[in-house]
C-alpha positions in Angstrom: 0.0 0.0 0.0 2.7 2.8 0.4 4.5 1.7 -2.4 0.6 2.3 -4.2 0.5 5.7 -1.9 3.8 7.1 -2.8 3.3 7.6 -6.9 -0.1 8.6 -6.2 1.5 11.3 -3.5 4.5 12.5 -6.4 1.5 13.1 -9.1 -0.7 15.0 -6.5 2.8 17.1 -5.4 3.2 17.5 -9.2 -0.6 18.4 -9.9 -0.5 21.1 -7.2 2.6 22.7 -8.5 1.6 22.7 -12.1 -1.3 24.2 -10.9 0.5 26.8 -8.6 2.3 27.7 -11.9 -0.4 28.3 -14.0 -1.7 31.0 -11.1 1.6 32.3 -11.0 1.7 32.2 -15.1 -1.9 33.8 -15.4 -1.1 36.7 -12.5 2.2 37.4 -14.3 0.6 37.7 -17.6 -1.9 39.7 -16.3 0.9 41.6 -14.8 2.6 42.0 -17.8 -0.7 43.4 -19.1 -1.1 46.0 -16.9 2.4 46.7 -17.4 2.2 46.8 -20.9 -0.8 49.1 -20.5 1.1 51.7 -18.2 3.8 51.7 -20.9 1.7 52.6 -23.6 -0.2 55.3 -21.6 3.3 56.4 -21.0 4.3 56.6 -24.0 1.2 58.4 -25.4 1.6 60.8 -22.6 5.3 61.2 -23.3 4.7 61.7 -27.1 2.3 64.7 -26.0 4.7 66.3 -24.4 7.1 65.8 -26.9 4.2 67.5 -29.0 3.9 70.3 -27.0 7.3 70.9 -26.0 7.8 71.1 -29.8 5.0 73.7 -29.7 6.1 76.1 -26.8 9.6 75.4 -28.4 8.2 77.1 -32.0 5.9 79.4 -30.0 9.1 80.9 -28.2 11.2 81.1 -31.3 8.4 82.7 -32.9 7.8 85.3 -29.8 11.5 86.1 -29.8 11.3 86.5 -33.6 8.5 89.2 -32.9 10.3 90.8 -29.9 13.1 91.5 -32.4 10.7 93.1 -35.0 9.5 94.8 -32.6 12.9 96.1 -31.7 13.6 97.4 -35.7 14.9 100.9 -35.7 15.9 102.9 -39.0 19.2 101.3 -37.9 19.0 97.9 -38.1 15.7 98.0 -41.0 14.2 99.9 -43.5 12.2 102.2 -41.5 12.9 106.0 -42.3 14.7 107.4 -39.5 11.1 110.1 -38.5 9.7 106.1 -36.8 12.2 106.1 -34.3 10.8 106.8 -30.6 13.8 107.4 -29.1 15.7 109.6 -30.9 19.4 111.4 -31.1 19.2 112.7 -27.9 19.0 109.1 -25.9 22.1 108.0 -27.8 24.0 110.9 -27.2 23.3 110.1 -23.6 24.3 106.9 -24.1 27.9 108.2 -25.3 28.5 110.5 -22.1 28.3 113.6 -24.2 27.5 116.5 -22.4 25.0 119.0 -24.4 26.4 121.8 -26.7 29.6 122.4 -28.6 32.4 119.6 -27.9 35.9 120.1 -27.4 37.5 120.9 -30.3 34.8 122.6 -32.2 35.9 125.4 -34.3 34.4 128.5 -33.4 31.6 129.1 -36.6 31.0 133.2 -37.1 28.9 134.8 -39.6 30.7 136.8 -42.2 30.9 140.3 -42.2 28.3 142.7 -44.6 30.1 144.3 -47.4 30.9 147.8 -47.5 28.1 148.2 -50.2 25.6 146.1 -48.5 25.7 148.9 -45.1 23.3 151.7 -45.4 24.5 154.0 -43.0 28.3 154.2 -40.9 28.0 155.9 -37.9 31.6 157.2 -35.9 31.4 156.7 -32.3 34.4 159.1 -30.4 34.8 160.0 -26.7 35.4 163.5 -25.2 36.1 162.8 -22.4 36.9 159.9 -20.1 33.7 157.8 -19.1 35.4 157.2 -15.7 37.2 160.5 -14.6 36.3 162.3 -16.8 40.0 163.3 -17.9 41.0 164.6 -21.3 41.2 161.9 -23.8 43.3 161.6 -27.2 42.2 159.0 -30.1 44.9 156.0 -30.5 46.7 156.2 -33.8 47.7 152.3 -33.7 44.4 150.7 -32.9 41.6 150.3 -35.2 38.2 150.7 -33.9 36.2 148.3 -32.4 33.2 147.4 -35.2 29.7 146.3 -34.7 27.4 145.6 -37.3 23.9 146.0 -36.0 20.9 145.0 -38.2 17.4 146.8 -37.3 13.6 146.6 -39.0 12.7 150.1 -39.6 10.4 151.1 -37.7 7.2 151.1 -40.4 8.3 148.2 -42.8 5.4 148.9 -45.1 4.8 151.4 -47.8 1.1 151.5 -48.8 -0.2 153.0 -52.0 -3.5 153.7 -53.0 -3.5 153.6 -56.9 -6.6 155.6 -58.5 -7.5 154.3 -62.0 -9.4 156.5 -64.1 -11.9 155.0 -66.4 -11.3 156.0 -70.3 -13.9 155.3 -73.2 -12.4 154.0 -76.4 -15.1 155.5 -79.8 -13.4 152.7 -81.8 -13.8 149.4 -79.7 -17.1 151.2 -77.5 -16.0 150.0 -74.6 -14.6 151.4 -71.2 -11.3 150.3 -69.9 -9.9 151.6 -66.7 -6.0 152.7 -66.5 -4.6 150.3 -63.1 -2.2 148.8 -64.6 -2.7 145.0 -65.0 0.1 143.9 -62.3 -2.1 146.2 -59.9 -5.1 144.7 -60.4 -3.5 141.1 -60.1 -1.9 141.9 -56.9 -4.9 143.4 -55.3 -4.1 144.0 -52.0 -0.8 142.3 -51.6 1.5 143.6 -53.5 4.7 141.5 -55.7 7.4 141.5 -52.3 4.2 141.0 -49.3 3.0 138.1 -51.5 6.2 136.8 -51.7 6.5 137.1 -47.7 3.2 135.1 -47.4 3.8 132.2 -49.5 7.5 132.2 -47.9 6.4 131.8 -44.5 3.9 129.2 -45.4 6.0 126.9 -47.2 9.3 127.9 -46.0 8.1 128.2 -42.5 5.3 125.8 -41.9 3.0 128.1 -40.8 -0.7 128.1 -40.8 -2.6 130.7 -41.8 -3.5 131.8 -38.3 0.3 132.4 -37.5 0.5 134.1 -40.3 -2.3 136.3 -39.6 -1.0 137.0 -36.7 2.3 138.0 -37.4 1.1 140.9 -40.0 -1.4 141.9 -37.7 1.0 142.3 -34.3 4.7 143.1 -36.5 3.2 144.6 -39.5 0.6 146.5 -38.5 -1.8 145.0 -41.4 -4.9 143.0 -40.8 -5.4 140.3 -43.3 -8.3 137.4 -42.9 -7.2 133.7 -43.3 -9.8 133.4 -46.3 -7.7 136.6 -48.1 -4.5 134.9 -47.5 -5.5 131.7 -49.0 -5.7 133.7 -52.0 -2.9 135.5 -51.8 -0.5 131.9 -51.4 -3.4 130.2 -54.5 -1.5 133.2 -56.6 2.1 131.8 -55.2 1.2 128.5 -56.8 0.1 129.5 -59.6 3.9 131.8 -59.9 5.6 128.8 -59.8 3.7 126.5 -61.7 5.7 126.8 -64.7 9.0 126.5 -63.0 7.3 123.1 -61.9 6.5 121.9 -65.4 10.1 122.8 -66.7 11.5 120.6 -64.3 8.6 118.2 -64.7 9.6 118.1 -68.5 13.5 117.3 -68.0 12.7 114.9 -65.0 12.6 111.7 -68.3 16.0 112.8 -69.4 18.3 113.3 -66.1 21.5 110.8 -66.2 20.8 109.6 -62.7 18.0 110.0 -60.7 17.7 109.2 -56.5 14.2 108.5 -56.1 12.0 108.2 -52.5 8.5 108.3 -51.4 6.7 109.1 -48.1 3.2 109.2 -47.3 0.7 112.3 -47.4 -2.2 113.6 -45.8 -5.2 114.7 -47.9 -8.7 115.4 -46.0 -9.0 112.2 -44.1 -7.2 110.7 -47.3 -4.2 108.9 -47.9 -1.6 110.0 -50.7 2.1 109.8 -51.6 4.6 112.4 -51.6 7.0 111.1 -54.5 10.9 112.9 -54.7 13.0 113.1 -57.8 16.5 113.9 -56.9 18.6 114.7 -60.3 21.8 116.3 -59.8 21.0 120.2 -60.4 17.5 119.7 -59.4 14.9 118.1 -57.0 11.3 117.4 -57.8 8.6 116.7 -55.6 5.2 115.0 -57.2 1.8 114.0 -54.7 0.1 111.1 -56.3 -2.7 108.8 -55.3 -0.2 105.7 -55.0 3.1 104.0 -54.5 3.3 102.0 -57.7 5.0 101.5 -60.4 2.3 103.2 -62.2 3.5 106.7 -61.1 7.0 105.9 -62.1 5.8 105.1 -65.3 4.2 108.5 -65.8 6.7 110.5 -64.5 9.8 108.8 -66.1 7.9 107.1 -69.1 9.0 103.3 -70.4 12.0 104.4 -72.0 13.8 106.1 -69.3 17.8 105.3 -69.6 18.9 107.0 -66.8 19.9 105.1 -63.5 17.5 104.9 -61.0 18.9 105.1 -56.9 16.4 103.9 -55.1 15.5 101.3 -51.7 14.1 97.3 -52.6 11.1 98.3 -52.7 8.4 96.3 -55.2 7.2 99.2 -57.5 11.0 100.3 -58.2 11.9 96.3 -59.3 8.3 96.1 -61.1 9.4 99.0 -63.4 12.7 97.4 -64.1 11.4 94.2 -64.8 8.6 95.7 -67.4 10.4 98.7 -68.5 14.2 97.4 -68.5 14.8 100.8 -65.9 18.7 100.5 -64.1 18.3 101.0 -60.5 20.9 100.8 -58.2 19.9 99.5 -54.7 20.5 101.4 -51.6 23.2 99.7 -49.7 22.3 101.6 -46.5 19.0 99.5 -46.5 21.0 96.6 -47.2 23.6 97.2 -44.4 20.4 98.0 -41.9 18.1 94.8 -42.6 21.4 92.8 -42.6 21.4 94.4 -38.9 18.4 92.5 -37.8 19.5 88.9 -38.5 22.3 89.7 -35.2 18.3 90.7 -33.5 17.2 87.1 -34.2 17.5 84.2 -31.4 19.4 81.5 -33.3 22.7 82.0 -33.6 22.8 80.6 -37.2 21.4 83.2 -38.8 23.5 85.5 -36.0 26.2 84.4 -37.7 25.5 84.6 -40.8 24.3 88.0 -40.5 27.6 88.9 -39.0 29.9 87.4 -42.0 27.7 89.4 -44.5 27.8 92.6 -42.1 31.6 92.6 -41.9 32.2 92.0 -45.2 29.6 95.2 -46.0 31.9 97.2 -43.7 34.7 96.3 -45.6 33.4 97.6 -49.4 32.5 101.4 -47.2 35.8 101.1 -45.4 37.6 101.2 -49.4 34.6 103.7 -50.3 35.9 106.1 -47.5 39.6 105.7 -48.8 38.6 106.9 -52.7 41.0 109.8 -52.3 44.1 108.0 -51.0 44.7 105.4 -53.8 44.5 105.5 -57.8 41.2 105.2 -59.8 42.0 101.9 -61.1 43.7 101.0 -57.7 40.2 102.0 -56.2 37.7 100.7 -58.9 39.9 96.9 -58.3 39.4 96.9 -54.8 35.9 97.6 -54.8 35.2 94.7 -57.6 37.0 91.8 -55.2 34.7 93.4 -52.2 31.8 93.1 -54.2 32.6 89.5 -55.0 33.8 88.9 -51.9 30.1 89.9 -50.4 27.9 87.9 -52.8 30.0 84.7 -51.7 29.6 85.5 -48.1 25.7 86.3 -48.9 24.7 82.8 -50.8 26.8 80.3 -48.7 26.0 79.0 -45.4 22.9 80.3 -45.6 21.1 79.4 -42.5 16.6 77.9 -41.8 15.6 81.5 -40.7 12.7 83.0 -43.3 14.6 86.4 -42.8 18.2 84.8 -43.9 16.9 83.1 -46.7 15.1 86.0 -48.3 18.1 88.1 -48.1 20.4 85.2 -49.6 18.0 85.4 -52.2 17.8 88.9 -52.7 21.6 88.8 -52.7 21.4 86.1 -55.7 18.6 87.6 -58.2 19.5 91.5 -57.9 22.6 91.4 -55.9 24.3 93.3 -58.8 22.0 96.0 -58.4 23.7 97.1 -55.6 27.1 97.7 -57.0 26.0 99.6 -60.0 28.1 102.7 -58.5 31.2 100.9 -59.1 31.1 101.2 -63.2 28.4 103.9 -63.2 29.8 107.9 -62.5 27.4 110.1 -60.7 25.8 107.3 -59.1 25.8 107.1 -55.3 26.0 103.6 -53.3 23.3 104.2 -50.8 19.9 106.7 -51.8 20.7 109.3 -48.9 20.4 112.1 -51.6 16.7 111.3 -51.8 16.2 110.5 -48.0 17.9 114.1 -47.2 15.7 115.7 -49.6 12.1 113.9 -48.6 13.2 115.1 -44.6 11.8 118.9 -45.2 8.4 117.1 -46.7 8.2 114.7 -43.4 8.9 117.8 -40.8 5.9 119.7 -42.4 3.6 116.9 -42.7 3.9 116.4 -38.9 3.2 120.2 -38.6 0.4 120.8 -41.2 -1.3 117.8 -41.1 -1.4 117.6 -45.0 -3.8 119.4 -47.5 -7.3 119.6 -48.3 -8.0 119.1 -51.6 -6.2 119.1 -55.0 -5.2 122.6 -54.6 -3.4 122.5 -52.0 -1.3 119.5 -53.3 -0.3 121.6 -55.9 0.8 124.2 -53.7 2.7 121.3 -51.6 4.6 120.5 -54.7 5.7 123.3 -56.4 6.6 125.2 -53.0 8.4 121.8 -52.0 10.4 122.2 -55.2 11.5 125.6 -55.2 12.7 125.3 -51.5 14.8 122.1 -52.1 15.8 123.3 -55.6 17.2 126.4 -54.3 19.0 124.8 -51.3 20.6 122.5 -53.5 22.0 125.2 -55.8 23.0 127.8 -52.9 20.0 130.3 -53.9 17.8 132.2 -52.1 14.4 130.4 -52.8 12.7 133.7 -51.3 14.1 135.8 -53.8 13.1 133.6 -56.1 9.8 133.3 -55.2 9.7 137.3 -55.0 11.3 137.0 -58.3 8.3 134.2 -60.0 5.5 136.5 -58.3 7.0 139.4 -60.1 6.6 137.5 -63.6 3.3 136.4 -62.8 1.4 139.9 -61.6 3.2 141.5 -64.6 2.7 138.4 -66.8 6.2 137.9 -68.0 8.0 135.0 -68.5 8.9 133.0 -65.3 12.1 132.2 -63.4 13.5 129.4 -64.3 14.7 126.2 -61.6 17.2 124.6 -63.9 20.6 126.4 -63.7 22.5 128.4 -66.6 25.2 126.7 -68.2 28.6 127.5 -67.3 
């Protein structure tokens, strides 16, 4: 019986443990389950935070990206220098400059009036001595002590009442009175007043109230707002012809510097468009900023070269019209700026390689005078080489890197025109200077009101910056085209005599 008992016992031993091992097998695969389970919940959760690291990752790039653009300046960008918030005076700060002339400065004075130009001399002598009142005797060896004083008489104005007697003429039958016609086209404002008027309004970016005020409390002369509107309509229409001359020679210039900036019209939006030639500037309001306008002014077979920024309308009319521009390197040098304002240090780089090598085509510019022309026109060429290499290699992810290296590869020898071309400038600061006068008065007049007074904006604008840039008087000639027009002889002309 136990040797019965005993294989009997080994199979139940054996039974229990196989059994044992199937609970143990089922809890571990149920276990493993669970297990598996918690690593694929972990492994979802882990991929959504990969996700949204990934997003907070772009969403930061993309924040600093707009912190930067939000940090663009006229110096590191396009923006005209009038956008700046903080202006000079926070930078000068910034260079521990203390406020007026600097050490160094060389003393500016005003030159003398000529002996011709002094209406009356006047001899000033001593009889006696302004402290003890001794006997004095003039110095033979020291020349008198001179002050040239200037003074407004006391009654500036002359006013004439001109009486024109009416005449009857048998052979025409018909009555004519005898003012003569510059009279009666003056009316109350005569040729050198008028002149005044439309010089402190344009010159002076005055209103009309200041104005009125002025000749009211220096003057002694009361004139309304409504009279003086006419008297600067008869300004305009003085200098409309010099306009149109200039407006007729503006196709044929060699080279032209060209800039726009926008204008105020009664609630309406225009552009102020500037011409820069080289004896002349041009000013032109227009309903828009396209290529249109350049089209009018210049036509379709304009052969000149155009200096202007990258912007669309100027590369639109030399794609259509086969116009030469040369782009403004400033621009260039300034948007290259922004790349070092961007977080990844890629297109930090990058922008720094193509920065430096900028600096080094202005650092040969500003040493033109020390080394000969072919010398100069050599070094300039391996520069300019040297900067399209540096601007289409390496060229880094960033949107802002890769338009520029594209830039750089379909126009980039638009911006080295000035090396073969004479009289053209590498950057379009001519214009930029010019437009400045147009910006200042915008600010201050708030713009026109209505065709009129867009004419007015751009003949006055003319004259003034036309007459700076040749060293004349613009009120003088304005005295000179009001003059022509009450009198109705031919006008003054802007373009300059031939030497």
């Amino acid at each position: 019986m136990n040797d019965d008992c005993a294989p009997r016992r080994k199979r139940l031993v054996m039974l229990d443990r196989s059994s044992g091992l199937t609970r143990e097998n089922s809890q571990l695969k149920k276990q493993l389950a669970e297990q598996e389970q918690i690593l694929e919940s972990l492994e979802q959760e882990n991929k959504q935070l990969r996700e949204e690291q990934k997003a907070l990752t772009d969403e930061n790039k993309e924040l600093k990206s707009e912190l930067a653009r939000s940090r663009t300046t006229s110096r590191n960008s396009s923006k005209r220098p009038s956008s700046d918030i903080v202006k000079g005076a926070a930078r000068m700060r910034g260079k521990g400059r203390k406020i007026g002339a600097q050490a160094g400065h060389k003393k500016q004075e005003r030159e003398p009036f000529k002996p011709e130009e002094i209406d009356r001399f006047v001899l000033c002598t001593l009889t006696c001595c302004p402290c003890c009142r001794g006997a004095v005797a003039p110095s033979r060896h020291v020349l008198p002590a001179v002050v040239q004083q200037v003074e407004v008489l006391a009654k500036p104005l002359e006013i004439t009442e001109y009486q024109g007697e009416w005449f009857w003429c048998e052979k025409c039958e018909n009555v004519y009175c005898a003012l003569p016609p510059e009279v009666e086209k003056g009316g109350l404002c005569g040729p050198l007043l008028t002149a005044w008027i439309g010089y402190l309004k344009g010159g002076c970016h005055a209103s009309f109230s200041t104005i009125r005020k002025f000749l009211r409390d220096i003057l002694g002369v009361r004139i309304s707002r409504g009279m003086l509107a006419k008297v600067v309509a008869k300004v305009s229409a003085a200098l409309a012809d010099p306009w149109e001359e200039l407006r007729q020679l503006l196709p044929l210039a060699h080279v032209l510097n060209v800039d726009e900036t926008g204008h105020k019209d009664n609630g309406r939006r225009y552009h102020t468009w500037c011409f820069r030639a080289r004896e002349y500037i041009l000013f032109k309001i227009a309903e828009t900023r396209g290529t249109a306008e350049l089209l009018e002014m210049l036509g379709a077979d304009f052969e000149g070269v155009i200096g202007s920024d990258y912007f669309s309308s100027y590369r639109c009319y030399m794609e259509e019209f086969g116009g030469v521009l040369q782009f403004c390197l400033a621009h260039l040098i300034r948007e290259v700026k922004f790349l070092l304002e961007l977080p990844d240090r890629a297109s930090q780089a990058y922008g720094q390689r193509f920065l430096e090598s900028l600096r080094g085509l202005f650092a040969i510019i500003h040493r033109r005078g020390t080394m000969p022309a072919g010398l100069f026109r050599q070094r300039l060429e391996a520069q300019r080489q040297k900067i399209l290499r540096t601007a289409l290699r390496n060229v880094p992810a960033s949107k802002e890197a890769r338009n520029l290296a594209q830039r750089m590869g379909k126009h980039g020898d638009n911006y080295f025109l000035f090396i073969t071309t004479p009289g053209v400038e590498p950057t379009n600061n001519l214009a930029e200077q010019a437009i400045r006068f147009v910006v200042i008065d915008r600010h201050v007049t708030q713009g026109t009101r209505g065709e009129k007074g867009r004419k007015w904006c751009e003949r006055i604008w003319t004259v003034l910056a036309t007459c700076e840039q040749q060293s004349r008087s613009a009120f003088h000639f304005i005295r000179d085209a009001v003059d022509a027009y009450f009198s109705g002889s031919p006008a003054p002309s802007l373009v300059p005599a031939p030497t």
